[in-house]
PyMOL commands that place a pseudoatom at each C-alpha (Angstrom):
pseudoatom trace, name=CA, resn=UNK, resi=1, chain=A, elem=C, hetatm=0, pos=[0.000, 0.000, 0.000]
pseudoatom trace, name=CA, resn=UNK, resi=2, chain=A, elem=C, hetatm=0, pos=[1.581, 3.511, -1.042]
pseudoatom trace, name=CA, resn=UNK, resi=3, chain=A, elem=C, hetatm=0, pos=[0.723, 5.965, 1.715]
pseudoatom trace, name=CA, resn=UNK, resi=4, chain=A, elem=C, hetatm=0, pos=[1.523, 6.209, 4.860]
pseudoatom trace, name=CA, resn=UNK, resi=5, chain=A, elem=C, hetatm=0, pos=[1.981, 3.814, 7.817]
pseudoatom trace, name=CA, resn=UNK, resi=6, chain=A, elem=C, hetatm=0, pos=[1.517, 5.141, 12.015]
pseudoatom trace, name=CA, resn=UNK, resi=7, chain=A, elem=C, hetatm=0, pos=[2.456, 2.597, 15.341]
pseudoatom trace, name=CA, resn=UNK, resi=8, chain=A, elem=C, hetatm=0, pos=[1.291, 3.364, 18.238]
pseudoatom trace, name=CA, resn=UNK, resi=9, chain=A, elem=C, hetatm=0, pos=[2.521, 0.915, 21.461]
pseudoatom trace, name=CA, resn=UNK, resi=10, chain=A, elem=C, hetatm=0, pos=[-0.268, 1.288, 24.388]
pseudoatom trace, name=CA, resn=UNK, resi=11, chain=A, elem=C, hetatm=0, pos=[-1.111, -0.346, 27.951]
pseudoatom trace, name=CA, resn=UNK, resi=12, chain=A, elem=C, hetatm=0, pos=[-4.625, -1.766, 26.195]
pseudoatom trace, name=CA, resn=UNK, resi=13, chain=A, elem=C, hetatm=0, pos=[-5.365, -5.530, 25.351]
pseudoatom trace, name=CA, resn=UNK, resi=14, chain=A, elem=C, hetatm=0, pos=[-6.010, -6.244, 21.997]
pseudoatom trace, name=CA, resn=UNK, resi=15, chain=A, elem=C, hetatm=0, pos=[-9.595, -6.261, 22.483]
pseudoatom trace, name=CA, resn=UNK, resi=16, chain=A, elem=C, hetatm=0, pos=[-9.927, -3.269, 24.047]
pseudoatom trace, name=CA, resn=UNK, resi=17, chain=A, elem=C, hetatm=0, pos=[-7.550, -1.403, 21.550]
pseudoatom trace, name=CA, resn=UNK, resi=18, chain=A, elem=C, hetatm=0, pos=[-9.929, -2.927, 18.775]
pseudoatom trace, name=CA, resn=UNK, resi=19, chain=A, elem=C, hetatm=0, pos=[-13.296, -1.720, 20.128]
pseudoatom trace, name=CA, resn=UNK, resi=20, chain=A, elem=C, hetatm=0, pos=[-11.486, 1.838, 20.837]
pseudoatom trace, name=CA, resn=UNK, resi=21, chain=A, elem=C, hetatm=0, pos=[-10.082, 1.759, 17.423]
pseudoatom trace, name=CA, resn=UNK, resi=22, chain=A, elem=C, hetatm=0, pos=[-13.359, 0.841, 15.859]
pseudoatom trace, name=CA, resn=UNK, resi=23, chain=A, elem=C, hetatm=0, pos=[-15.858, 3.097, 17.427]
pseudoatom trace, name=CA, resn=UNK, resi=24, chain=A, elem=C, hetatm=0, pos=[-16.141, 5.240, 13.941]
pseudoatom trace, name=CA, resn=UNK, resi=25, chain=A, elem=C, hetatm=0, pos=[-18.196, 7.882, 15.458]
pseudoatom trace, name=CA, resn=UNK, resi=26, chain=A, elem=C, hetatm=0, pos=[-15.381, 8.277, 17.859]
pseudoatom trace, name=CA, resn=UNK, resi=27, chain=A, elem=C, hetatm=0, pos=[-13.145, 9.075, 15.641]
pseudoatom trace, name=CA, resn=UNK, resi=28, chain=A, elem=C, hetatm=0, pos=[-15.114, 12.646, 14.979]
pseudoatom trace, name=CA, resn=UNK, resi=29, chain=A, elem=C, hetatm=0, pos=[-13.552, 13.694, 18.314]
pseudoatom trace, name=CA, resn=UNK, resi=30, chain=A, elem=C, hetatm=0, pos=[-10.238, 14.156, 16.270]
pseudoatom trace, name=CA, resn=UNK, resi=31, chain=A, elem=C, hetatm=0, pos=[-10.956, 15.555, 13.250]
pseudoatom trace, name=CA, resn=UNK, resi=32, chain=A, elem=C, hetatm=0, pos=[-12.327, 19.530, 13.166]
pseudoatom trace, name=CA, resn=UNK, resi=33, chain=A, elem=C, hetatm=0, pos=[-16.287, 19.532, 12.123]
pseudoatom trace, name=CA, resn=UNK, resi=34, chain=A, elem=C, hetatm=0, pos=[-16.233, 16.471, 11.340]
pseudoatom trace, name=CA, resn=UNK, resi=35, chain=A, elem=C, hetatm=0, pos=[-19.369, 13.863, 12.165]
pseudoatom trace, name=CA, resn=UNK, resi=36, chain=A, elem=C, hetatm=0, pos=[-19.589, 9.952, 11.237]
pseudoatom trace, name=CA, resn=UNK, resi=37, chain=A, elem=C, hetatm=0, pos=[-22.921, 7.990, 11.271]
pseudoatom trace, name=CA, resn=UNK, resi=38, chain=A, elem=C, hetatm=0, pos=[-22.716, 4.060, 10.912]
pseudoatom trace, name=CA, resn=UNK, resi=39, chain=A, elem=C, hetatm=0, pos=[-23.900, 2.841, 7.410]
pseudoatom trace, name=CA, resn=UNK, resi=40, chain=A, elem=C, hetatm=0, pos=[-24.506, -0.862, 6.804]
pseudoatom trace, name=CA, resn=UNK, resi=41, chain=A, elem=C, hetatm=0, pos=[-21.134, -1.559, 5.621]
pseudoatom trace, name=CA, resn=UNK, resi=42, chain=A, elem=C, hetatm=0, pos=[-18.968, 0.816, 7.210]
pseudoatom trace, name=CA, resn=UNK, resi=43, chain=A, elem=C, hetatm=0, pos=[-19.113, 4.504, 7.956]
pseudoatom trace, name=CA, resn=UNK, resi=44, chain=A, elem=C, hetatm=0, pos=[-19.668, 7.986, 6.314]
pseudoatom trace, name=CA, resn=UNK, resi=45, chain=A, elem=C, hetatm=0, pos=[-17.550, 10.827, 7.538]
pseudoatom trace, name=CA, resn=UNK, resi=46, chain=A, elem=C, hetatm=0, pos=[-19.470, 14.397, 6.813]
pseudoatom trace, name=CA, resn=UNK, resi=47, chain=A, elem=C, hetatm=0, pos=[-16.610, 17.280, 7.088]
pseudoatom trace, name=CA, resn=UNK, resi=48, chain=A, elem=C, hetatm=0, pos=[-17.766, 20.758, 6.736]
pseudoatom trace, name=CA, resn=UNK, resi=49, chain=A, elem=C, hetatm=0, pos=[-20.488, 23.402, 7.921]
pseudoatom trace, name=CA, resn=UNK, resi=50, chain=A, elem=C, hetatm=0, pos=[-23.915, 23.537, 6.731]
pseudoatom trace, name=CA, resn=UNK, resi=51, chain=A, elem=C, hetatm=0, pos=[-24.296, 22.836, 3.208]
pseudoatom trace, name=CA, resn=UNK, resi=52, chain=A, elem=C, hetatm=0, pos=[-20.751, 23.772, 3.255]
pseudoatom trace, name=CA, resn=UNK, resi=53, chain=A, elem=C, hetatm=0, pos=[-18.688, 20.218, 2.841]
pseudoatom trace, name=CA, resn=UNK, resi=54, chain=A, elem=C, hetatm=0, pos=[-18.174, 16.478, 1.976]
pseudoatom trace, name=CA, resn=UNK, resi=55, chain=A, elem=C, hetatm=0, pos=[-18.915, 13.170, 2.401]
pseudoatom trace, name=CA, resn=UNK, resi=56, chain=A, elem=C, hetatm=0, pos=[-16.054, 10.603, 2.932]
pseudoatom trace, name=CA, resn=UNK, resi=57, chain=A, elem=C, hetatm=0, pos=[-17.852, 7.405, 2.755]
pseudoatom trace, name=CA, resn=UNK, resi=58, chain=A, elem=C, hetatm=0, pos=[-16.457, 4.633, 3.837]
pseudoatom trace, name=CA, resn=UNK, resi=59, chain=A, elem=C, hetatm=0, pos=[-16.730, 0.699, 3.156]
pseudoatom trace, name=CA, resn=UNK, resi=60, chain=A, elem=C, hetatm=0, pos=[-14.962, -2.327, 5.306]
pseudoatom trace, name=CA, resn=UNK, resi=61, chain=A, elem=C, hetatm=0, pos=[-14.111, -4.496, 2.959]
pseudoatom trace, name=CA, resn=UNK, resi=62, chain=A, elem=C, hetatm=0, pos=[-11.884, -7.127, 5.511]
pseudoatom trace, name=CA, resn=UNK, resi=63, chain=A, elem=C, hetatm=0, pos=[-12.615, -7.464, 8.896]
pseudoatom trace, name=CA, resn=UNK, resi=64, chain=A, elem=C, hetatm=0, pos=[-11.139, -9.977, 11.612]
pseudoatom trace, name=CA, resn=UNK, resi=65, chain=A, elem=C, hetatm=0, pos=[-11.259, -8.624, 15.282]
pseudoatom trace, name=CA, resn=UNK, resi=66, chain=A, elem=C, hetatm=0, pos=[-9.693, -8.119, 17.016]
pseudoatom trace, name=CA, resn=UNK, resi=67, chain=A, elem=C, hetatm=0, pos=[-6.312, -8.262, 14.548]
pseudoatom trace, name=CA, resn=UNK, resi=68, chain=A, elem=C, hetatm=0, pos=[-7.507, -6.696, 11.420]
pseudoatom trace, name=CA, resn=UNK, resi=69, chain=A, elem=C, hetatm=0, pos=[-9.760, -4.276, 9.323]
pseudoatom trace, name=CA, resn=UNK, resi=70, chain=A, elem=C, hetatm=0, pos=[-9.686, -3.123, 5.746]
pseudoatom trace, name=CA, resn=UNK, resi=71, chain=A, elem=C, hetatm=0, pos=[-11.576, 0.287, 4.451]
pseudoatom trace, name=CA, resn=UNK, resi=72, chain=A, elem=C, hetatm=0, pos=[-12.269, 1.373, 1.248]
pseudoatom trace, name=CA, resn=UNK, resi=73, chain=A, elem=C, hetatm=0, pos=[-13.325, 4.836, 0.465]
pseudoatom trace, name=CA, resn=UNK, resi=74, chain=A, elem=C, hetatm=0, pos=[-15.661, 5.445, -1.920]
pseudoatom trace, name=CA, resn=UNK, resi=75, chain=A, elem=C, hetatm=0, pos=[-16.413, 9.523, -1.920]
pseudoatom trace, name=CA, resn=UNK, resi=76, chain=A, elem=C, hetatm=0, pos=[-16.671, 11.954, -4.639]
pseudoatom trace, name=CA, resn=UNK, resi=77, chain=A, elem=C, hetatm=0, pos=[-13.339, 14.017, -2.995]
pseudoatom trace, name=CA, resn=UNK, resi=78, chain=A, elem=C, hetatm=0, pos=[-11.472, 11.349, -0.415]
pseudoatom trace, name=CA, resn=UNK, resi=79, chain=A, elem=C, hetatm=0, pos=[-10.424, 7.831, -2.393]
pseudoatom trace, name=CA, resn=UNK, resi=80, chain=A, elem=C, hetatm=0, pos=[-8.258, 5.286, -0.770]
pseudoatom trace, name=CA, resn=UNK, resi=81, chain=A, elem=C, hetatm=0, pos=[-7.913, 2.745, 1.831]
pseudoatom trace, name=CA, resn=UNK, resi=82, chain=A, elem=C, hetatm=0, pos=[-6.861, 1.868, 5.322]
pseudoatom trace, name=CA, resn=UNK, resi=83, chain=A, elem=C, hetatm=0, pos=[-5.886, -1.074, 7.189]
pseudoatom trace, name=CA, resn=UNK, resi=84, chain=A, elem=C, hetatm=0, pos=[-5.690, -1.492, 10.529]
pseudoatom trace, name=CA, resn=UNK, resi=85, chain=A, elem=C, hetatm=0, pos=[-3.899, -3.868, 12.401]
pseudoatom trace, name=CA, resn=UNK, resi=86, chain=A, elem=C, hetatm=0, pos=[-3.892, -4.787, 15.955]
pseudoatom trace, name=CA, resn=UNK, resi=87, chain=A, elem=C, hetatm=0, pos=[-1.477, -7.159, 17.520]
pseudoatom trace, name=CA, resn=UNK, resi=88, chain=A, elem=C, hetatm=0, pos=[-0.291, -8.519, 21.455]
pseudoatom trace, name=CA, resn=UNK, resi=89, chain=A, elem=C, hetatm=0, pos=[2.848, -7.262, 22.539]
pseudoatom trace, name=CA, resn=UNK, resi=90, chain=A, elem=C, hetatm=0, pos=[3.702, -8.249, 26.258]
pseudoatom trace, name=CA, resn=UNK, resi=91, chain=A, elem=C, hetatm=0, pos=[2.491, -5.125, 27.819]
pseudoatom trace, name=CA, resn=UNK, resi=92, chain=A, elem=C, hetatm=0, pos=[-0.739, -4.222, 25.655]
pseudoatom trace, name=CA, resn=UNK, resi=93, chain=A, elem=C, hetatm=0, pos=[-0.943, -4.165, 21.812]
pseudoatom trace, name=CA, resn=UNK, resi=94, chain=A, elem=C, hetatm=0, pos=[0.688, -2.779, 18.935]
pseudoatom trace, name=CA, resn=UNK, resi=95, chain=A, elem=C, hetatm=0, pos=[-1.761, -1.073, 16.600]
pseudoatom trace, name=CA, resn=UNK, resi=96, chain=A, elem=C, hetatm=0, pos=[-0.694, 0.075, 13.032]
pseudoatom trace, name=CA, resn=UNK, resi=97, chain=A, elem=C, hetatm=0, pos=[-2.529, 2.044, 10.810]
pseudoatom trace, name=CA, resn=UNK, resi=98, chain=A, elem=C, hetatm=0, pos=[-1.534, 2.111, 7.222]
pseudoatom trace, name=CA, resn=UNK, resi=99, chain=A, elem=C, hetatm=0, pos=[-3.550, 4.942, 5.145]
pseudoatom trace, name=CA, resn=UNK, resi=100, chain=A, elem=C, hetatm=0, pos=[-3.060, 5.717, 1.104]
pseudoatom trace, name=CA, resn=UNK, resi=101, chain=A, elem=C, hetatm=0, pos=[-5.865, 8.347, 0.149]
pseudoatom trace, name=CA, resn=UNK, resi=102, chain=A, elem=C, hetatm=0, pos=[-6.125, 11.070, -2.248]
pseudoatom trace, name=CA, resn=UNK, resi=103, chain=A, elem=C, hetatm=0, pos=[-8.034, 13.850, -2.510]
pseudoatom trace, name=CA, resn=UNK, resi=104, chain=A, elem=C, hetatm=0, pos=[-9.579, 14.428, -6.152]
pseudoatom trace, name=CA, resn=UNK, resi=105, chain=A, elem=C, hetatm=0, pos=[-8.392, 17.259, -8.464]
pseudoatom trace, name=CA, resn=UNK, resi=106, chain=A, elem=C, hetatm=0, pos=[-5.363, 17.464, -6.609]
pseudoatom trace, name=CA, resn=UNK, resi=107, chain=A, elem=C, hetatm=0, pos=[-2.301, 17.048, -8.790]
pseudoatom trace, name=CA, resn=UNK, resi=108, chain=A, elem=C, hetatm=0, pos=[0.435, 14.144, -7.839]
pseudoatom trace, name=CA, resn=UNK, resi=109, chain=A, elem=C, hetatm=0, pos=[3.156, 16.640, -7.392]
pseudoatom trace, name=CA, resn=UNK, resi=110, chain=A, elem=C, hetatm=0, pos=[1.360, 17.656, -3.906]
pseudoatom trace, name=CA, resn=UNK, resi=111, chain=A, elem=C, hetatm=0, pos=[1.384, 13.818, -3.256]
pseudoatom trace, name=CA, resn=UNK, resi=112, chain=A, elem=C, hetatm=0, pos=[3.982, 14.718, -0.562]
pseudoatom trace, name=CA, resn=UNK, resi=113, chain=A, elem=C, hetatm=0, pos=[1.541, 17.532, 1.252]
pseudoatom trace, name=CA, resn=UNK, resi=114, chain=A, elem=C, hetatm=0, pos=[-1.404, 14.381, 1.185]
pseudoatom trace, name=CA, resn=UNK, resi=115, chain=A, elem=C, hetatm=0, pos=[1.167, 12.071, 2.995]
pseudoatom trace, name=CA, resn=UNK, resi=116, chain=A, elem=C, hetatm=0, pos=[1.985, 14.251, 5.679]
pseudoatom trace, name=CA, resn=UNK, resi=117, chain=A, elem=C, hetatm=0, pos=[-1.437, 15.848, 6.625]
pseudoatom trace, name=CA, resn=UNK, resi=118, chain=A, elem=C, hetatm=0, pos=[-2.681, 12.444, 6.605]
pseudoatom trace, name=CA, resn=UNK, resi=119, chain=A, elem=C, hetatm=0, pos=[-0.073, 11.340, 8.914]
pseudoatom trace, name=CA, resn=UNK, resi=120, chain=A, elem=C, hetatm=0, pos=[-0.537, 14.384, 11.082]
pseudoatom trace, name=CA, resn=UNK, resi=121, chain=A, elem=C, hetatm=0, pos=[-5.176, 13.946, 11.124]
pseudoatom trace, name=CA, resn=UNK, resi=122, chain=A, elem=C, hetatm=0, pos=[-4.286, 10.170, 11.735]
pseudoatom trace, name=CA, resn=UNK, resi=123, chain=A, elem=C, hetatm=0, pos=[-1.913, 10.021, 14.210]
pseudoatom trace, name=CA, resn=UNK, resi=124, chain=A, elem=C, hetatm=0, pos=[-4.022, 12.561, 15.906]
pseudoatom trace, name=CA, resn=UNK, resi=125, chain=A, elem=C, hetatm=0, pos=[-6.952, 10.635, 15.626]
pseudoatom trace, name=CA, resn=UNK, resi=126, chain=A, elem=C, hetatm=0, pos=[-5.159, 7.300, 17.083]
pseudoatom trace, name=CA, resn=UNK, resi=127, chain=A, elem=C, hetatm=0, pos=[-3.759, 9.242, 19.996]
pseudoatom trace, name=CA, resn=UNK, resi=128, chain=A, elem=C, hetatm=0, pos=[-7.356, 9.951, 20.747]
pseudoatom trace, name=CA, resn=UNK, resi=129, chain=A, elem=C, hetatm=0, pos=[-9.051, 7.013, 20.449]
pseudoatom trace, name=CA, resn=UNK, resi=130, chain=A, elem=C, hetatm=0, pos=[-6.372, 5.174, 21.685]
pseudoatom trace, name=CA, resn=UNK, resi=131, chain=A, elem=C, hetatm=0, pos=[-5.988, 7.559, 25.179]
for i in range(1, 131): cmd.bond("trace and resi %d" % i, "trace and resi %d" % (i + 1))
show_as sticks, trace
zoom trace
């Protein structure tokens, strides 16, 4: 996967780290007006004010708790996918997040800017869910 990959080592079992990491409307918390409603199949993420914003919907594609989940996003302006991957270390769990996205209309030579805000939202948003 071309993207970006974030570890985080913390005091939590497995399980617990899973059902932190996969509370999706938790997730919200992190990320400025932003609000995520279950679907079916996954998740949509709705960033913006008012009428004012986007839709970042979201599809799990794999899913094997508590060690690993696949997304697939299927917006208009956010495509990509995430994994996640939680495993037992001796004093909690390892979690990994691995995220490739892209935001539509914006041209590959900014590929660099996509990698690190996405590393900087993502990160943020494990530290949170993970705390």
């Amino acid at each position: 996967m071309d993207g970006i990959e974030i570890v985080r080592e913390v005091p939590l079992t497995p399980e617990e780290a899973w059902a932190r990491i996969t509370d999706w409307p938790r997730h919200a918390r992190a990320v400025p007006l932003t609000k995520i409603h279950r679907t079916p199949n996954g998740f949509v993420a709705r960033t913006g004010v008012g009428r004012l914003g986007f839709d970042d919907p979201m599809r799990v594609v794999e899913d094997d708790p508590p060690r690993y989940c696949r997304l697939v996003k299927e917006g208009r302006v956010v495509t990509g996918c995430a994994e996640i991957l939680v495993e037992p270390t001796a004093t909690g769990s390892r979690v990994t997040w691995r995220e490739s996205l892209h935001v539509r209309g914006v041209p590959g030579a900014f590929a660099g800017l996509e990698r690190w805000s996405s590393r900087l939202l993502f990160g943020r948003v494990l530290d949170d869910v993970l705390a």
